[in-house]
C-alpha positions in Angstrom: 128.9 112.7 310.2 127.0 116.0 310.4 126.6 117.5 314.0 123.2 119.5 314.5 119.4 119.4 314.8 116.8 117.5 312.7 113.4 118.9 311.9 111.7 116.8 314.1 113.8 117.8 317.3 113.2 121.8 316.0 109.3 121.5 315.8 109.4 119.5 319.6 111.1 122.4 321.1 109.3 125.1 318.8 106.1 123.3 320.3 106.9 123.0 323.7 108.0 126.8 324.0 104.9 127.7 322.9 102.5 125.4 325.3 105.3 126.7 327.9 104.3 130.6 326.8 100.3 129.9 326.5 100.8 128.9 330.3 102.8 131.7 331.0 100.4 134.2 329.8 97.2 132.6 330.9 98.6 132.9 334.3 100.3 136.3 334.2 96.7 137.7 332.5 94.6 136.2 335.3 97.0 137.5 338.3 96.9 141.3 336.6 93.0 140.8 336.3 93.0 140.3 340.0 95.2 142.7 340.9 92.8 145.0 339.3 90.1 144.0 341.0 91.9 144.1 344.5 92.7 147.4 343.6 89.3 148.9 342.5 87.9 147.2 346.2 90.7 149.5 347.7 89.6 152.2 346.0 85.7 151.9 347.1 86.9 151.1 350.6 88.8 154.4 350.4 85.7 156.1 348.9 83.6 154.6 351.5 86.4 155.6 354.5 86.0 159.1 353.2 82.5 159.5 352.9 81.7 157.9 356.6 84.5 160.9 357.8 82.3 163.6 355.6 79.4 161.9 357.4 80.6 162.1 361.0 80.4 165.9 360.3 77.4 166.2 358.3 74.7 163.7 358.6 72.4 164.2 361.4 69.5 161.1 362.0 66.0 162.6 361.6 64.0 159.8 363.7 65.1 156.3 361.7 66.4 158.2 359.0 69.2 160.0 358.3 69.3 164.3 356.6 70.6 163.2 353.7 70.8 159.6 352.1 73.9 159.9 349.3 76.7 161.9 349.4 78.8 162.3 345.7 82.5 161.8 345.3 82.7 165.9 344.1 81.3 166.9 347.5 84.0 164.8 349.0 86.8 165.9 346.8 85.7 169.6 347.2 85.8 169.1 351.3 89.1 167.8 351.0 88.1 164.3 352.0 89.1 163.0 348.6 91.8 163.9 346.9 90.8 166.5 343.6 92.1 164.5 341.0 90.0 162.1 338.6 89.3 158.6 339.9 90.7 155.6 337.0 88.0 152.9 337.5 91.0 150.2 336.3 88.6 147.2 335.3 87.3 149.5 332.2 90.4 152.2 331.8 87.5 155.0 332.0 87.1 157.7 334.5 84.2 157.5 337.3 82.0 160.3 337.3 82.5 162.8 340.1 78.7 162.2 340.2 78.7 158.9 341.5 76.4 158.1 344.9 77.5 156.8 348.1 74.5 155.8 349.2 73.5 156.9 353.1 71.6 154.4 355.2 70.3 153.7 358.8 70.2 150.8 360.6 70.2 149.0 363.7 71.5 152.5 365.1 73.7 153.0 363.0 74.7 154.9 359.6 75.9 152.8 356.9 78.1 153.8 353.9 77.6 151.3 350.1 79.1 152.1 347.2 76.7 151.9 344.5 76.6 154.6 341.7 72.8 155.9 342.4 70.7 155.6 345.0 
């Protein structure tokens, strides 16, 4: 009597290693596609954080409105709020512009910081 593995028993295994990697890398895809996106919300809060210090220093209110209503992620970088260093947007690999707006508002007495690209 032969010992070993029939064709039958090879394909079950060959078939259930595969559904067992399709899992696998459906989930490990989706948990590096949030992770991503976590950190890219870091990395606005940061932007925001640094443009509300920048403001503390250099946005006066004019009535309801404040002097100036965007501040770019150069001016912060060259003020030393921001590191100097280009800024990976991770969701598309590219780099985001040094010209990109945080836009300046005021309300309810207070200043308030968005990240939005243009303003």
């Amino acid at each position: 009597m032969k010992k070993g593995f029939t064709l039958i028993e090879l394909m079950a295994v060959i078939i259930i290693l595969g559904v067992v990697l399709v899992i696998v890398t459906t989930n490990v895809t989706g948990i590096l596609s949030r992770s991503k996106d976590k950190l890219n919300s870091e990395q606005q809060d940061e932007i925001i954080n640094a443009a509300r210090q920048w403001g503390m220093r250099n946005v006066t209110i004019n009535g309801s409105n404040p002097s100036l209503n965007y501040v770019t992620i150069d001016t912060l970088q060259k003020s030393g709020y921001l590191d100097n260093k280009d800024i990976k947007d991770l969701t598309t690999g590219g780099i985001i512009s040094k010209d990109t707006k945080i836009c300046i508002t005021y309300d309810n007495n207070q200043l308030e910081y968005e990240y939005k690209g243009s303003c």
